[in-house]
C-alpha positions in Angstrom: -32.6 28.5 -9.0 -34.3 25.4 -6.8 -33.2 23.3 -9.8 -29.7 24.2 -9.4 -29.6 24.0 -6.0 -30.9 20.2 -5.9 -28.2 19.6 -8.8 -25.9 20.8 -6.4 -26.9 18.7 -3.5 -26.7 15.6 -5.9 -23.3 16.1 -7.1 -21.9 16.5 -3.7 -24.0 13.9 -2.1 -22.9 11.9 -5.1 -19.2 12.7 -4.9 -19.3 11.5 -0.7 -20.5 8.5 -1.2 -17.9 7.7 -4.1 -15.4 9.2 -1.2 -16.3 7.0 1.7 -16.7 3.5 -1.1 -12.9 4.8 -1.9 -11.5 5.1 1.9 -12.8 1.6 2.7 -12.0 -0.2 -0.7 -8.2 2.0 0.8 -8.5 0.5 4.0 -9.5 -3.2 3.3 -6.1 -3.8 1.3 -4.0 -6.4 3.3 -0.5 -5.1 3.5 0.5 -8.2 4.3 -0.4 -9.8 1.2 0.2 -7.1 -1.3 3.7 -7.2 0.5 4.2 -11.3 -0.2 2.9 -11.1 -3.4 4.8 -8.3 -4.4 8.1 -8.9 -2.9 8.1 -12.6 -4.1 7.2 -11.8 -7.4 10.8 -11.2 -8.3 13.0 -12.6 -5.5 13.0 -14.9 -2.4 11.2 -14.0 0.7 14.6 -14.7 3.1 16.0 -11.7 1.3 13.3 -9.6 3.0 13.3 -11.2 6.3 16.9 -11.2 6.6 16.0 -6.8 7.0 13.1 -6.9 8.9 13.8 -4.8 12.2 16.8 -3.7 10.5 15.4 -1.4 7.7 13.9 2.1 8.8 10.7 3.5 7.0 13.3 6.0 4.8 15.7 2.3 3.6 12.2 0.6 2.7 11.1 3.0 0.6 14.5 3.3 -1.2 14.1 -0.6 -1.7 10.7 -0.3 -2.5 11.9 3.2 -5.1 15.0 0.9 -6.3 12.2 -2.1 -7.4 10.0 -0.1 -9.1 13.2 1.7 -11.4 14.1 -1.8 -12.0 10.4 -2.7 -13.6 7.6 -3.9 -10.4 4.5 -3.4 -11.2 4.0 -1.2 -8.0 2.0 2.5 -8.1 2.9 4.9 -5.4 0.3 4.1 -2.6 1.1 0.4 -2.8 4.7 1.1 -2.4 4.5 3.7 0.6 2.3 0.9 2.2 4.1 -1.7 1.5 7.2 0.3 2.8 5.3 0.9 5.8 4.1 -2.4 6.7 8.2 -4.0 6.2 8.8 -1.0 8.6 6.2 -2.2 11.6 7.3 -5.8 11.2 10.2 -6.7 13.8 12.9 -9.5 12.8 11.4 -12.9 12.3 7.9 -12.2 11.4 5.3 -14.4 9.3 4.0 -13.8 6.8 7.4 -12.6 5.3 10.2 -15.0 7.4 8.0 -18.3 6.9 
């Protein structure tokens, strides 16, 4: 029974530690980039900056949906932050409108 109970206490301590080196890899991701390299990948940065400001979170997200169907390389998370980020950024703003 102790044996199990130390197994146990293992797996979960195990299992928080993975968590908590997941959250921060997460967390150290710079929109900014993935949204430059991304974005440019296929077309010209003016395109983007010419919505900044103009796009809500909802019309990013269908652009960033519409990209994807289309063939970017672009999973889920990276596209909700992505969409987020375009969505915080007012007209004008560098990195995008360089």
């Amino acid at each position: 029974m102790k044996n199990r109970g130390l197994v146990a206490s293992i797996v979960l301590l195990t299992l928080a530690t993975l968590l908590v080196v997941c959250v921060g890899a997460i967390g150290a991701a710079d929109p900014g980039a993935l949204a430059t390299s991304k974005c440019a990948a296929c077309h010209d940065l003016k395109r983007v900056c010419k919505n900044l400001g103009v796009k809500d979170d909802a019309a990013w997200q269908e652009s960033v949906s519409r990209m994807v169907a289309k063939g970017d390389k672009v999973n889920a998370a990276d596209g909700k932050v992505i969409a987020e980020y375009l969505t915080g950024l007012k007209a004008g703003a560098k990195p995008i409108c360089e």
